[in-house]
N, C-alpha and C positions, 0 to 999 in steps of 0.2 A: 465581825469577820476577822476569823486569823488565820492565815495561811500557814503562818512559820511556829505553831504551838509547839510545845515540847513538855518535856518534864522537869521540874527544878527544883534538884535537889539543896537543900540551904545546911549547910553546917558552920557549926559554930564552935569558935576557940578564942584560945585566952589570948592569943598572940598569933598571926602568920607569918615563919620563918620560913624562908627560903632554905631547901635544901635541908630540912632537919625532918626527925620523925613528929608528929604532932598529935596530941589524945583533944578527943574532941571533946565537947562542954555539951551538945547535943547537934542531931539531925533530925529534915523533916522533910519531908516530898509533897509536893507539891502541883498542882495540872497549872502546867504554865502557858507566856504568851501575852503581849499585850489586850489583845480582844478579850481571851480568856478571862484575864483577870477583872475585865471591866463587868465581866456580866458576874464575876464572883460577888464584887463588889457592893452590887447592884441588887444580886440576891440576898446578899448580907443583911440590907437595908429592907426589903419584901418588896422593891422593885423588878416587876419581868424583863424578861429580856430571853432571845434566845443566842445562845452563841455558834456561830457556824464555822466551823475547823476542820481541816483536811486528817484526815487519820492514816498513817502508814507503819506497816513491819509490828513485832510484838511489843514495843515501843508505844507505838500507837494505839495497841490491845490495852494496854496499861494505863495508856493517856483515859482511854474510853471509862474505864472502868472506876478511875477516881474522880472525873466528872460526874458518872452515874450517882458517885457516892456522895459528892456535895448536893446532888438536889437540883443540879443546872436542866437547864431547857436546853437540848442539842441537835443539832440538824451535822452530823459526820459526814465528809465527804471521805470516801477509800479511796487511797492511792497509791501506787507503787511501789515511791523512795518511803525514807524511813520520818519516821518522828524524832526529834531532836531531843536530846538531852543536855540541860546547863547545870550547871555548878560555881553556886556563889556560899564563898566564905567570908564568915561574919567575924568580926573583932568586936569587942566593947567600944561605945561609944557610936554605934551604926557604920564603920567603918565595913564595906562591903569589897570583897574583889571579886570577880565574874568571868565564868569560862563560859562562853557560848557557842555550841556548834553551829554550821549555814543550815542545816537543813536539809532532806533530800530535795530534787529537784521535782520537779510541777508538766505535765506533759500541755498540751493545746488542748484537749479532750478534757482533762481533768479540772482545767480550768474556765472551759464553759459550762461543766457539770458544776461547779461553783457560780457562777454566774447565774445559773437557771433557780438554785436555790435560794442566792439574795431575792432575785427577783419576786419567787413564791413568797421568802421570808416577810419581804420588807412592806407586802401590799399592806397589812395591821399595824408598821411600824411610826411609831414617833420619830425615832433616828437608826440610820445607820450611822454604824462606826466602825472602817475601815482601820484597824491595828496592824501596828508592827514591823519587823524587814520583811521585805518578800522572800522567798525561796531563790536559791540562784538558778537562772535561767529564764525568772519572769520579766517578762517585758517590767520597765520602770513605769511607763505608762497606764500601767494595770490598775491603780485607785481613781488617776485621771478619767479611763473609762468608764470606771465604774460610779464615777462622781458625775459626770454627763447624761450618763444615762436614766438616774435616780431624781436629780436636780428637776429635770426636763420631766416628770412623773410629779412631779412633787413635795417630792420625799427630802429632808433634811439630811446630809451626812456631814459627820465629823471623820476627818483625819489623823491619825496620828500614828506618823511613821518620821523619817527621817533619809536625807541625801538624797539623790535622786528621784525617787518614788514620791517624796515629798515636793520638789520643786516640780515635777512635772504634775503635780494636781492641782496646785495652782491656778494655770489659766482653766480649770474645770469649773472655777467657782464652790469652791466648796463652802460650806455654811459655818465652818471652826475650822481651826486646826488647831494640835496641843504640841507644842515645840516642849525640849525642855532649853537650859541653857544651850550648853552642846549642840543641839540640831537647828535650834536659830542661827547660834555662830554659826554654823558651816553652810544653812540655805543663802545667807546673803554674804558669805565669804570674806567676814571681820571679826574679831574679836568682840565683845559684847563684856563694858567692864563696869557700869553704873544702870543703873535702873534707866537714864536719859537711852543708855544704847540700846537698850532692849525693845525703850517706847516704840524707838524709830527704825528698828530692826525688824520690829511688827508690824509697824505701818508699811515698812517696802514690802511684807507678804501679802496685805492687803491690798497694797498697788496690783501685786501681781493675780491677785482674785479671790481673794480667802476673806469671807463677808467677818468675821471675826478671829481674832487668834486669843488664844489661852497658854501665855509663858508657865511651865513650873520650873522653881527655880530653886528646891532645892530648902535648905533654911533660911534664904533668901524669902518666902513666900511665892506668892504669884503676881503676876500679871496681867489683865486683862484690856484688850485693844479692839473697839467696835466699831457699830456706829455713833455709840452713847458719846465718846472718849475713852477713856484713860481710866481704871480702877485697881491698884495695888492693894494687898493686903500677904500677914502673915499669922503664924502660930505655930509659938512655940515647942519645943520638944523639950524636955530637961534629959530623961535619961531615952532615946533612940537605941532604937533594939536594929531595928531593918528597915535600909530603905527598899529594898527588892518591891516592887509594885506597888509602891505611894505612888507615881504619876497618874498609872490606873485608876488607883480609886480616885484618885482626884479630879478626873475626868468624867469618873462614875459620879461622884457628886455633883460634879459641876451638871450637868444631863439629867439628872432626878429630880434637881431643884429649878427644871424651866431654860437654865443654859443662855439665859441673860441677867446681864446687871450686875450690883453688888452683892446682893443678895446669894444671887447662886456663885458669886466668885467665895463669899464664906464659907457656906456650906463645903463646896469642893476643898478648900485650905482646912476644913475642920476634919474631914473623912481622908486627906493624905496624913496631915499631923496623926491622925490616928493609928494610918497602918503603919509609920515607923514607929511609933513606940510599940508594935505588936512583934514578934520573932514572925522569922524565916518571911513567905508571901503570904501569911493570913489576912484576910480582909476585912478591916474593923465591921460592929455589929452597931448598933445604933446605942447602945449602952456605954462603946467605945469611944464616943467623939464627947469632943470637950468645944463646945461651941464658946463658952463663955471664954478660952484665951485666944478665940480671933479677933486679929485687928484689921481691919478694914479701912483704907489711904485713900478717901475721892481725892483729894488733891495732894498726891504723892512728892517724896523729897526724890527728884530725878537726878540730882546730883549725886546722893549716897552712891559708893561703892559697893560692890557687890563680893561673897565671901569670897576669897580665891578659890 
């Protein structure tokens, strides 16, 4: 489920100067959006999945119509306000900066008409997964509900969003969540500088009701915090093209491959590693992943610092 999808354009240059004219090295558009991207992912791999996203303004004609073109499974909601458009510039070296609009906004109506089609959606599902910011004007507690009500059914969902919408799912019990660094710092309100701070930065999410959390962390690797323990792992990148939707697929893997243990914590670190060294949001393909340079930590150095 993504509520806040958009279109994202990615271009790329040799340098991002402030304030000068700049010739690009190439452009590429792309159906963006956390959820989005997971079900890209996912199809990449020949894993189903359907993605459910609100559609608004010519915008959203457009969003429609490059979904249709990848092959995705889609369940549109129409709405009002508009589809969002972002724009991330790429440097060498995966160096990315990101312009993101909020979104239009989400009426009461439009967002039980989204509700009624999780609902149809999820009765065949393995998992839902709740992506992304919300729209502004949506209640924060809007994945909370949506995770109470699914849980209570059954149904498995993973979270991954950030700030408020995130700390209030929480007490819903959610079955994952995928922080990356950034939204762990901010859910427990510290800086997070060493793999120890991240352990136990996942464990206060798990106090607060999330049966597992899934850190990406960037070329740090990941981390994983359950009921198992504790499971670190990384892999490498030499030359990173984009990180634009590595956490996605990382999340995509980790859910394709069972979404316990170590086992699916490599996989997921083999299909992020992946999409950065791919341009712009492409979502690696299975010919794409390099399993053989994960490395996988059951008993991680919690000490190590983490990159700044």
């Amino acid at each position: 489920m993504t509520l806040n999808p958009s279109l994202d354009r990615t271009i790329e240059v040799d340098r991002l100067t402030r304030g000068a004219m700049i010739r690009t090295r190439s452009a590429r558009l792309d159906p963006g959006g956390k959820g989005v991207n997971v079900s890209r992912a996912l199809l990449a791999a020949g894993v189903p999945s359907t993605a459910v996203v609100t559609i608004g303004g010519p915008e959203g004609d457009q969003l429609r119509r490059l979904l249709s073109d990848e092959g995705l499974t889609v369940r549109a909601v129409p709405v009002h306000g508009h589809t969002r458009s972002n724009v991330a510039i790429a440097e060498p070296g995966g160096v990315v900066t990101k312009l993101n609009e909020p979104g239009g906004r989400l009426s009461a109506a439009e967002l039980a008409e989204v509700a009624e089609v999780i609902a149809a959606e999820s009765v065949a599902a393995g998992w839902v997964a709740g992506c992304g910011s919300l729209p502004p004007g949506v209640p924060d507690d809007l994945y909370a509900d949506l995770c109470a009500r699914l849980t209570a059914a059954g149904i498995r969902v993973a979270i991954d969003s950030s700030g408020p919408a995130l700390r209030a799912a929480l007490p819903a019990g959610p079955d994952l969540v995928k922080p990356n660094r950034e939204e762990l710092a901010e859910a427990v309100g510290r800086p997070v500088g060493t793999l120890a701070d991240v352990v136990e930065a996942a464990r206060e999410l798990r106090s607060l009701g999330a049966r597992a959390v899934l850190v990406s962390l960037g070329a740090d690797g990941a981390v994983l915090v359950d009921d198992d323990g504790v499971v670190a792992g990384e892999s490498p990148v030499d030359r990173p093209r984009s990180t634009v939707g590595a956490g996605d697929a990382l999340l995509a893997g980790f859910l394709a491959a069972g979404a316990r243990g170590a086992g699916a914590l490599a996989e997921a670190l083999a299909w992020g590693a992946a999409a950065v060294r791919l341009p712009a949001s492409r979502m690696p393909r299975p010919a794409d992943l390099r399993r053989d340079l994960v490395r996988i930590h059951a008993v991680p150095d919690l000490d190590r610092p983490l990159v700044p």
